[in-house]
N, C-alpha and C positions, 0 to 999 in steps of 0.2 A: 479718141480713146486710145491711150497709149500701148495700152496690150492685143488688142481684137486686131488692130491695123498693122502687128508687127511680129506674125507667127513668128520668124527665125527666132527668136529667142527662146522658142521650145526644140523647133527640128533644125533651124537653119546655124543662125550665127552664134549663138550662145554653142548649141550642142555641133559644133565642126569640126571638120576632120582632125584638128588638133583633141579635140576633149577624144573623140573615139580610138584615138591614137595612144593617149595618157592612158586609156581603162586598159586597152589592148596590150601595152608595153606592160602595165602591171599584174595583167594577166600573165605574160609572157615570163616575167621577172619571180612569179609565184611557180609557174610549172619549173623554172629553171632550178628554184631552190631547191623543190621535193626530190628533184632529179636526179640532185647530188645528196641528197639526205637518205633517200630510200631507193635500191637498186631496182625494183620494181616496180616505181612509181609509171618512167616515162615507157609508157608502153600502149601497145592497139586497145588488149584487155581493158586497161585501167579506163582511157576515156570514152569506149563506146561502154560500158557499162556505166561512167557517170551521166551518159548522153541518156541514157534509159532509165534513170533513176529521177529526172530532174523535170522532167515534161511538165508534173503538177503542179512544184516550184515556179513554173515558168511561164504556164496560165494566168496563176495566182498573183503573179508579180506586175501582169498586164490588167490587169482588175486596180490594182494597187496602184500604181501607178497612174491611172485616170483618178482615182481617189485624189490621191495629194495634189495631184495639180489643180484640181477644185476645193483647194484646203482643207481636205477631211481626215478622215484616216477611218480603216473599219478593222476591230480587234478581232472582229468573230469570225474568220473565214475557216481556221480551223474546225471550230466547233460544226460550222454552216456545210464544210466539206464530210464528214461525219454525220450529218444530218441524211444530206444527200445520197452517200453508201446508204445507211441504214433503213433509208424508203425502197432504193435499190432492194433488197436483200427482202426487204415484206413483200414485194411487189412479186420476187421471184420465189421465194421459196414459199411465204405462207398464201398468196393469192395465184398464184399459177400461171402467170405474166410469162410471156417472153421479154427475150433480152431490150429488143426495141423501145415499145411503151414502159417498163421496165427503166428504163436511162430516162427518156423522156420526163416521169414521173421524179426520178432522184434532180434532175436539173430544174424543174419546175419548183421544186421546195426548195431549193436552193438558193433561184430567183425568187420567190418568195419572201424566203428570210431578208436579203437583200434591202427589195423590194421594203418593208417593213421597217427596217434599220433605217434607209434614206427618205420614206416619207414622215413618219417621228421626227427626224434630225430635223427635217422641213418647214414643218407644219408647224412645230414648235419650240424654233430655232432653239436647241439641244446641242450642245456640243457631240458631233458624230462619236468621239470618244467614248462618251457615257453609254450612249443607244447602242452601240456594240458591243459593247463592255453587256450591259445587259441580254441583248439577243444570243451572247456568244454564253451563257448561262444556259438561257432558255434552251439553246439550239444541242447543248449539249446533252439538257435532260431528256428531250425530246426523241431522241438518238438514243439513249438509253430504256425509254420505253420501248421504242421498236423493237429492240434486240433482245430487253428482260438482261440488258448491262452482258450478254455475250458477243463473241464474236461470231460471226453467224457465216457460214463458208459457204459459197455462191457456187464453187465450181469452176470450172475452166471458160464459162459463158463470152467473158471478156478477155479471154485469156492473147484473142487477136491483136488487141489494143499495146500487148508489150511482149509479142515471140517478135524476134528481129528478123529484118527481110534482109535487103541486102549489106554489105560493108557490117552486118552488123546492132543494125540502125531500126527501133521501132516504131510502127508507124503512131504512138504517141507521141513520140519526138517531131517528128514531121509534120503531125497537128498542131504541135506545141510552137513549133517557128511557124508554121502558115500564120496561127494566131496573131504572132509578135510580127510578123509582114504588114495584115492589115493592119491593126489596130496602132502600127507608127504610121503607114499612109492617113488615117481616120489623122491622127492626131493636127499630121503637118500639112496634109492636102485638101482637109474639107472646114465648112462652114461649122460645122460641130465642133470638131477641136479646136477651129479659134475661139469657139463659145465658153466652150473649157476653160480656156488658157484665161480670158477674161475676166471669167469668174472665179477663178482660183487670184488673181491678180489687183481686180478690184470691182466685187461685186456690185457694188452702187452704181458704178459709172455704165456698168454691161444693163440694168436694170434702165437707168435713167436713156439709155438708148432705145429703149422701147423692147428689151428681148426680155422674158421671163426666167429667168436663171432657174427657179424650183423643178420643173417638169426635167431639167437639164441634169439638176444635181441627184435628183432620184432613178432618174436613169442609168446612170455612172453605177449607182449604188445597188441596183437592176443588174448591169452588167456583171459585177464584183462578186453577184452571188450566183449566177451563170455560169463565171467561169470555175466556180467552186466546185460545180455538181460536176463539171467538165473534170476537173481536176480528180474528183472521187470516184470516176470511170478509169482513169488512168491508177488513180491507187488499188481499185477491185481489180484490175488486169494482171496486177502482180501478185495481191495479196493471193486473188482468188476467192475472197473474203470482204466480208462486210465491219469492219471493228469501230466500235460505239468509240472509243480511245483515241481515234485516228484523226491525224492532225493537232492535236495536241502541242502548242507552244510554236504551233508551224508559221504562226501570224507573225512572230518576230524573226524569223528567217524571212520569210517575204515583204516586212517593212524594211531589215537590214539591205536586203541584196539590191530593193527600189534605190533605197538612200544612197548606196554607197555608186550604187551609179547613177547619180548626182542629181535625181528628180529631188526638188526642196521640198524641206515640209514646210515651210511656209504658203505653197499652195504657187500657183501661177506658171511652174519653168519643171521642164518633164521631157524623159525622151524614152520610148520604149526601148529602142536601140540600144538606149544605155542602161538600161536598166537587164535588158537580158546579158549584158557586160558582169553587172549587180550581181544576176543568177549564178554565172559562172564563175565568179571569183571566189564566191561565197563559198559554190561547191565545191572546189578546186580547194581552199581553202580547207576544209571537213576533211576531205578523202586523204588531202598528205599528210594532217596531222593524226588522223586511223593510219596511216602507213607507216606512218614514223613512229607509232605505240605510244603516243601521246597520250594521255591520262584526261578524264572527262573533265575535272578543276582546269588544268591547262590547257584543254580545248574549247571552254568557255569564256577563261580569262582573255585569251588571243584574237577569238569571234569577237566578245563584247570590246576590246581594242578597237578593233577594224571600225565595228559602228561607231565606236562616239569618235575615232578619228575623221570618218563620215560627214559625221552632222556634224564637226568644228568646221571641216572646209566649205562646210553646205551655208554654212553662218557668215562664215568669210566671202565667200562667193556673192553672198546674199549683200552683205554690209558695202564689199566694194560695186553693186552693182545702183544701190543706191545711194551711195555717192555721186557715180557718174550720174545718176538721174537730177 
């Protein structure tokens, strides 16, 4: 089986030191421009506070990212992270929880939702599009019954998760790369992510080998709404708050930032590495054009550039790589 037998093509040879180079150099080539556009861009301020703004993006994008390389994709993590505040915030203010059981409770619906998205998708092979597309409805009415559609303010509980320690630097950032640590070892060092990779690549072949792909692919989907609730501890640490609204449209920044750091959607070829490349371009990108007083039409016109510039190379990449097959 041509994909289980030849991870590099996720972590090794397809994603090497030249591709992490390309993202990096156009990182490098993005900060250069704001640089000289906005006098204020290149400074301490500017990137330990994107560094503290992005942690949930960056969760998020790790969830995402095992998504598409098992060919799926999930619309609702927005809605799903909003879900998970909004348990959060019942849990604490109307049932008298502490903070601990409290989290625990907002990531468990989180995973839930998840959960439910990818065994649908499963059980009744559903294009993942639809079932989150739906769940990310559900998930958001659900959020709004908790809260009676307010935003519901929690207090300083989690306020730990984003005061900066040292350099600056929050320790949700710190959980945010631990995460993107393992979850590229999972991908390129274990029996799991070659499972992935195969089943994103060609799921018959991974089947006919004797391995059940479903329990696999609900997993991932398990994971995705995990890291939602993860993500919506990081967003109560700032907010201080619990808001039924939150996340909101956040699902296409975290498809963008996966894509454009070169996970396919066509499912099977994925790198987390690159994908927190994804994260940062995306937000580097946001903050210089607020720097530069760029107007919300031209901040959207430029973002949705970036993506479908994305997905044409992601197509190209794709088309030349089945050719050489």
């Amino acid at each position: 089986m041509k994909t289980t037998t030849s991870p590099g093509k996720t972590g090794g040879n397809f994603y090497g030191l030249g591709t992490y180079l390309g993202l990096a150099g156009a990182l490098l080539a993005m900060i250069a421009l704001f640089s000289v556009l906005s006098d204020h861009f290149l400074s301490y301020d500017t990137f330990s506070t994107l560094a503290n703004q992005i942690p949930d993006l960056m969760v998020l994008a790790v969830g995402m990212t095992f998504i598409l390389i098992i060919g799926g994709i999930d619309l609702s993590v927005g809605s799903v992270l909003a879900l998970a505040a909004s348990a959060v915030s019942v849990a604490i203010l109307g049932w008298g929880w502490s903070v601990l059981p409290a989290a625990v409770l907002g990531m468990a619906c989180a995973a839930l939702a998840g959960t439910i998205t990818g065994s649908i998708t499963v059980a009744w092979r559903i294009p993942s599009f639809i079932v989150s597309l739906g769940v990310l409805e559900m998930a958001r009415g659900v959020a709004y019954q908790m809260t009676g559609s307010r935003t519901a303010y929690i207090g300083d509980s989690f306020a730990w998760l984003s005061n900066p320690l040292a350099f600056g630097i929050s320790p949700s950032f710190i959980i945010a790369l631990l995460v993107i640590i393992v979850a590229q070892l999972v991908l390129t060092r274990t029996v799991f992510g070659r499972y992935l990779i195969g089943i994103g690549t060609n799921e018959e072949a991974v089947r006919l080998a004797g391995i059940n792909p479903k329990p696999y692919k609900i997993l991932v989907f398990s994971l995705m709404g995990l890291l939602a609730g993860v993500a919506a501890l990081f967003q109560i640490s700032r907010l201080e708050a619990a808001d039924p609204n939150a996340g909101s449209g956040l699902e296409l920044q975290v498809i963008a930032a996966v894509v454009i750091g070169g996970t396919s959607l066509m499912g099977g070829r994925g790198s987390v590495i690159s994908t927190f490349f994804g994260v940062l371009i995306i937000s580097v990108l946001a903050a210089g054009l607020a720097q530069i007083g760029a107007t919300e039409p031209t901040k959207r016109i430029i973002t949705g550039a970036v993506i479908v510039i994305a997905v044409v190379l992601d197509t190209y990449r794709s088309h030349r790589a089945s050719r050489r097959g």
